[in-house]
MDTraj code that builds the backbone (N, CA, C; nanometers):
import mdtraj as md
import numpy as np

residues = "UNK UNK UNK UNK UNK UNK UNK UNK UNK UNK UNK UNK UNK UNK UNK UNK UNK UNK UNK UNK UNK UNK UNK UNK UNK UNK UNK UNK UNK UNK UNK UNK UNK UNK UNK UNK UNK UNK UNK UNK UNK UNK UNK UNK UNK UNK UNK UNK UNK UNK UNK UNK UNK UNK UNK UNK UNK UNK UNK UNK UNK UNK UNK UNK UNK UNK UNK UNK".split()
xyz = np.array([
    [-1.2269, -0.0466, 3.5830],
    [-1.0980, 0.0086, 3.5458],
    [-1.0777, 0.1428, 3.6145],
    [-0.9691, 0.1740, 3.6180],
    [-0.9124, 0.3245, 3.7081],
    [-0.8159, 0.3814, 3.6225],
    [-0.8038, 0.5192, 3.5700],
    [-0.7348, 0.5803, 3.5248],
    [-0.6929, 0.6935, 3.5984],
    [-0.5650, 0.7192, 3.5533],
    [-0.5014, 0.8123, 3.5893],
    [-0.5037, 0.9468, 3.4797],
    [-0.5188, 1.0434, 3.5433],
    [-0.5610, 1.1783, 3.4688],
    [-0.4583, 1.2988, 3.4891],
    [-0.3982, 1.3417, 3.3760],
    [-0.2684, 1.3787, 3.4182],
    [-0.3083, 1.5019, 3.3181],
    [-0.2861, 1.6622, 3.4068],
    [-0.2955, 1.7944, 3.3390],
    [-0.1568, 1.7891, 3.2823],
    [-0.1859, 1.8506, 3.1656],
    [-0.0059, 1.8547, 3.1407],
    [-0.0166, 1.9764, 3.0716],
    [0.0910, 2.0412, 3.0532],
    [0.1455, 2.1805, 2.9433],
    [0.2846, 2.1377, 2.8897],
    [0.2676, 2.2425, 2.7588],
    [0.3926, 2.2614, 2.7074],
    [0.4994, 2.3414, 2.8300],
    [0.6390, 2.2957, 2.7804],
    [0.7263, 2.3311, 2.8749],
    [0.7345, 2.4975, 2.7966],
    [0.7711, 2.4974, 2.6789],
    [0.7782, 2.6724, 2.6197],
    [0.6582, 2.6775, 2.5906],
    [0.5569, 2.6800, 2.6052],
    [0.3944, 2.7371, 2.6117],
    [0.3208, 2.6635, 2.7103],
    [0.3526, 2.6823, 2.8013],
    [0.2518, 2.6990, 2.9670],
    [0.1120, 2.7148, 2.9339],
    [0.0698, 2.8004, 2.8229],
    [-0.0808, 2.7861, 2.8201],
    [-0.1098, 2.6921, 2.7388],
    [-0.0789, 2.5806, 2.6809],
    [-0.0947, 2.5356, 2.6040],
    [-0.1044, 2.3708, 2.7004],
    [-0.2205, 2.3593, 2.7274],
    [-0.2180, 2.2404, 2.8027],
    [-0.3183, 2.1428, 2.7541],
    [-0.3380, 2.0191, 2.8228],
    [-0.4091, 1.9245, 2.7658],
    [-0.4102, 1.8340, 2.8760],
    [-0.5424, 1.7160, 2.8759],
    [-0.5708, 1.6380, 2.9673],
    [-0.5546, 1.4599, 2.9391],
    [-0.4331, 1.4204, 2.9682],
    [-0.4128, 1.3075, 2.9202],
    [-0.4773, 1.2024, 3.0302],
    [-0.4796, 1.0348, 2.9725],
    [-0.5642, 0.9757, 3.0344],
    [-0.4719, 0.8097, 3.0675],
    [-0.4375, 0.7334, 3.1189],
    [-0.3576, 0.6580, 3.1525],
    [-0.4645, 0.5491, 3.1878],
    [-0.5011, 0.4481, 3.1632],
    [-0.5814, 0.3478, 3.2428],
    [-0.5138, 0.2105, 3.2764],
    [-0.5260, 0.1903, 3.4019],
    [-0.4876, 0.0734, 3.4509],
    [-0.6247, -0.0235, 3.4344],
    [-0.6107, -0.1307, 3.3841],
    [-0.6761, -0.2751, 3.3613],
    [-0.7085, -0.3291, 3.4480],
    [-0.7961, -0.4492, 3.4781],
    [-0.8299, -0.5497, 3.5878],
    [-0.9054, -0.5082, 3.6898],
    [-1.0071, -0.5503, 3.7090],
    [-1.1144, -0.5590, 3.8393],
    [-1.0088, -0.5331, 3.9737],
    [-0.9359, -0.5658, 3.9923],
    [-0.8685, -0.5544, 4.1160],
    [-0.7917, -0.4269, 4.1313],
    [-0.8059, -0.3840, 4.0362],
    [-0.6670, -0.2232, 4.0584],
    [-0.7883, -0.1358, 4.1784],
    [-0.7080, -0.0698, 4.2770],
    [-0.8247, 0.0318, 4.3417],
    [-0.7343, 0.1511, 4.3085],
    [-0.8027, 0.2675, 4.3737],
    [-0.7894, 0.4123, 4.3578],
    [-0.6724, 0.4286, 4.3913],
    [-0.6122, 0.3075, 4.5420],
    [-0.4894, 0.3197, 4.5947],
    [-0.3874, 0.3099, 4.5450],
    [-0.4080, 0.2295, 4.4836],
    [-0.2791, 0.1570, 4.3929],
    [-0.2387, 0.2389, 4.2090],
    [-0.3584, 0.3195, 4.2087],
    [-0.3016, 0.3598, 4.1756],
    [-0.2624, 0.5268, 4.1685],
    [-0.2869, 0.5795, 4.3149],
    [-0.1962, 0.6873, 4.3638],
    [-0.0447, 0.6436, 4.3383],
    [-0.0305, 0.4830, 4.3900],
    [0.1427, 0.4624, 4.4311],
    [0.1959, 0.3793, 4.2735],
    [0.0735, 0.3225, 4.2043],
    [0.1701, 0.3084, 4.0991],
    [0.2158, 0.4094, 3.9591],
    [0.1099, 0.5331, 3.9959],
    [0.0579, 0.6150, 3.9253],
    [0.2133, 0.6993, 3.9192],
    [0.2767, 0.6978, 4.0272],
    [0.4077, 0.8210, 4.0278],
    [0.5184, 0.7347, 3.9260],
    [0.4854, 0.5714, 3.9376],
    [0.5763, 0.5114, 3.8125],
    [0.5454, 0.5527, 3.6893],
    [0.4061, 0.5606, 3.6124],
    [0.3571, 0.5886, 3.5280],
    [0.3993, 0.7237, 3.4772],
    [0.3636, 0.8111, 3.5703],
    [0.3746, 0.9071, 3.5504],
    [0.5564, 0.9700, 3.4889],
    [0.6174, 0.8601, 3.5323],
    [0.7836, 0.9238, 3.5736],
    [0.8108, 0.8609, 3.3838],
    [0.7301, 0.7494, 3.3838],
    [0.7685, 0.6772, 3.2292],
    [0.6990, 0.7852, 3.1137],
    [0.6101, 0.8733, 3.1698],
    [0.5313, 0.9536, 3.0318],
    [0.6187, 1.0326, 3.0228],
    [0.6407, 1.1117, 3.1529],
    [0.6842, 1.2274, 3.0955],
    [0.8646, 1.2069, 3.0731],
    [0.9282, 1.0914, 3.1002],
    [1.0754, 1.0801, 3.0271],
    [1.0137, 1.0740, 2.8650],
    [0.8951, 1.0071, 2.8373],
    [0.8655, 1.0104, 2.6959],
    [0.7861, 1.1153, 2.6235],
    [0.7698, 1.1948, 2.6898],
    [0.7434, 1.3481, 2.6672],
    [0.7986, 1.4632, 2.6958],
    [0.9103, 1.4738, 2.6730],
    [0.9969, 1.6023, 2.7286],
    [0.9478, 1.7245, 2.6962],
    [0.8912, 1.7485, 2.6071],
    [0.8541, 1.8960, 2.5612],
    [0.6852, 1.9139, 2.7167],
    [0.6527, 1.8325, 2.7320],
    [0.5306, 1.8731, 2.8217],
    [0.5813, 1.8557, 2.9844],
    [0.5443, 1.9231, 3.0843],
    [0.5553, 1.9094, 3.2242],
    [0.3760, 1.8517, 3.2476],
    [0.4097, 1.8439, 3.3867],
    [0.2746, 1.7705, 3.4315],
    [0.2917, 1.8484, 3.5571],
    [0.1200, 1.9203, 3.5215],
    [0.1340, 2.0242, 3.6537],
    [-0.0040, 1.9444, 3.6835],
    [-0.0898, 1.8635, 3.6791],
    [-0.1976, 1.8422, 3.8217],
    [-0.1928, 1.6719, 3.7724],
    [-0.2498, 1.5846, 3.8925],
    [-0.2670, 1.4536, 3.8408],
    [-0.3581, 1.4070, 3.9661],
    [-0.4589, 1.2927, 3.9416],
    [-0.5641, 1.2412, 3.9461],
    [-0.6097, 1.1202, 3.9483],
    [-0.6627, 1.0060, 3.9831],
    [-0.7037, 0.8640, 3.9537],
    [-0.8721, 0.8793, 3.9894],
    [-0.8801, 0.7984, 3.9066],
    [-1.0729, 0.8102, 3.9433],
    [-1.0640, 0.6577, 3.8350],
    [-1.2489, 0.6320, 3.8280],
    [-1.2641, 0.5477, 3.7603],
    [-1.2579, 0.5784, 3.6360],
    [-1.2143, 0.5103, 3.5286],
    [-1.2094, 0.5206, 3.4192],
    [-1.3850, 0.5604, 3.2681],
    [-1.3161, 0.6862, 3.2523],
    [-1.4204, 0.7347, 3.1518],
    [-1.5327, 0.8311, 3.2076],
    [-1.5010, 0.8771, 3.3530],
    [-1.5668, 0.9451, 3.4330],
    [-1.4875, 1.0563, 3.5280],
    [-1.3921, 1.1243, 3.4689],
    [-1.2827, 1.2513, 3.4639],
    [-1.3392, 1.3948, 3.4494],
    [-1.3171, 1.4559, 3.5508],
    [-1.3418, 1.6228, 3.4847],
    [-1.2165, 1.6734, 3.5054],
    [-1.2180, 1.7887, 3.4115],
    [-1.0862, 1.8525, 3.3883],
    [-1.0480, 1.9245, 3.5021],
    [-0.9553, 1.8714, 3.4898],
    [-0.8489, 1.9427, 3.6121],
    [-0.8411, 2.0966, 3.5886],
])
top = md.Topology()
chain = top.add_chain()
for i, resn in enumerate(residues, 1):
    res = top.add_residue(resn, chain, resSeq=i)
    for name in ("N", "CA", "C"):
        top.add_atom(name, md.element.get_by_symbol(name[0]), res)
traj = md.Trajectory(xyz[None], top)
């Protein structure tokens, strides 16, 4: 599995950040796919998170992340 690792902050508290974790499923996903499907993902969190921005983002294998 491959997840996507997304720094995020509050939009009115900038210091107030956190490291969210997104995983794509299936033996077949690579790192590539999900750089390019990762900007979809990414565009669906944060319409469903308005109060947070996303200032760094990441794909690696899943459960093996260091903080951004």
């Amino acid at each position: 599995m491959i997840e996507l690792v997304l720094a995020v902050c509050m939009v009115d508290q900038p210091t107030r950040c956190r490291n969210i974790t997104l995983t794509f499923e299936g033996d077949r996903v690579s790192a590539q796919q999900c750089m390019s499907n990762g900007q979809i993902e990414m565009a669906r969190w944060a319409g469903e998170h308005p109060n947070w921005v996303i200032q760094k983002w990441h794909c690696g294998i899943a459960g093996q992340f260091a903080k951004l």
